[in-house]
C-alpha positions in Angstrom: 0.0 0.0 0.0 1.3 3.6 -0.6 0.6 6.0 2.8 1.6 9.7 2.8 3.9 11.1 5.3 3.0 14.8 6.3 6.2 16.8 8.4 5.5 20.1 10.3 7.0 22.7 11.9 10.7 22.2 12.4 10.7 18.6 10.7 10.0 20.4 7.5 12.9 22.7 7.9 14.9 19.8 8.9 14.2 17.7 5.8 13.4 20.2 3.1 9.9 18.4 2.5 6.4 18.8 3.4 5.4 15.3 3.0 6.7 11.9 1.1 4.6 9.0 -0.2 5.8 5.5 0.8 4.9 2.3 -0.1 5.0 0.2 3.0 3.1 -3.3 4.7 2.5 -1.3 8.2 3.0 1.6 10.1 6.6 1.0 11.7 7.7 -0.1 7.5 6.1 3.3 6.1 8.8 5.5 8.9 11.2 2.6 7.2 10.9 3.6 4.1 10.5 7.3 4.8 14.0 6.7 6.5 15.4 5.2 3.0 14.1 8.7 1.3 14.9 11.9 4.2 17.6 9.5 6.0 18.6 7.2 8.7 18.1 9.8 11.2 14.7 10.3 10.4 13.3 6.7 11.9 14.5 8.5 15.4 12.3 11.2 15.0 9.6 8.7 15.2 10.6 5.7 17.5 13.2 5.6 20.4 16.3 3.5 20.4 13.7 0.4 22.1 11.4 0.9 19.4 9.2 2.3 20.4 6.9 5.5 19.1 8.4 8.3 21.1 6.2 10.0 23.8 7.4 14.0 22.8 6.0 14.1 19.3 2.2 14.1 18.1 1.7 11.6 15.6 -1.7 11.0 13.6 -3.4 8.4 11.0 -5.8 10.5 9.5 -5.8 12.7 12.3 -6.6 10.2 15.0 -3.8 10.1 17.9 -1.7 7.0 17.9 -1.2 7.1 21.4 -5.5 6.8 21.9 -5.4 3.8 18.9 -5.1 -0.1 20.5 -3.0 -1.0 17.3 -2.0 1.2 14.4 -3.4 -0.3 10.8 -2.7 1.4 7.5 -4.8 1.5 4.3 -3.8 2.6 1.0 -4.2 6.5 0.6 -3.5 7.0 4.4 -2.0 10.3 6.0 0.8 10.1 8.8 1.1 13.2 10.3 4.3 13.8 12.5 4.6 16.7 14.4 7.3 18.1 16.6 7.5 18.9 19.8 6.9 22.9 20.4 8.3 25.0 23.0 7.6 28.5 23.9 6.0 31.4 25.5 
């Protein structure tokens, strides 16, 4: 299936890209593949060095949390949408 990858705020600086369309089996090989395209240190934006989806970025399947989903499936045509965290005042 191919998903689209949508970066904000800083992670579009950071990558010089607003989004990137992977083809991928599930959600942890679509950040894979999305790795293989902005680079390796882009899977750490995403997951911890366990694994697992960091707790100090927003991340959405067509704008539903992650973090309220029991498990994350993928369809064709999908949106991920990775945000950063934001400071300020």
């Amino acid at each position: 299936m191919k998903v689209k990858i949508e970066l904000f705020a800083t992670l579009r600086d950071k990558y010089k890209t607003k989004s990137v369309e992977v083809e991928c089996d599930d959600f942890k090989s679509a950040i894979i593949n999305a790795s293989k395209i902005l680079g390796e240190d882009f899977y750490y934006e995403v997951f911890n060095e366990k694994g697992e989806i960091r707790n100090d970025r927003i991340i959405t399947v067509n704008g539903r949390n992650v973090k309220d989903l029991e498990k994350i499936e993928l369809k064709d045509g999908d949106k991920i949408a990775i945000f950063p965290p934001i400071a300020g005042g």
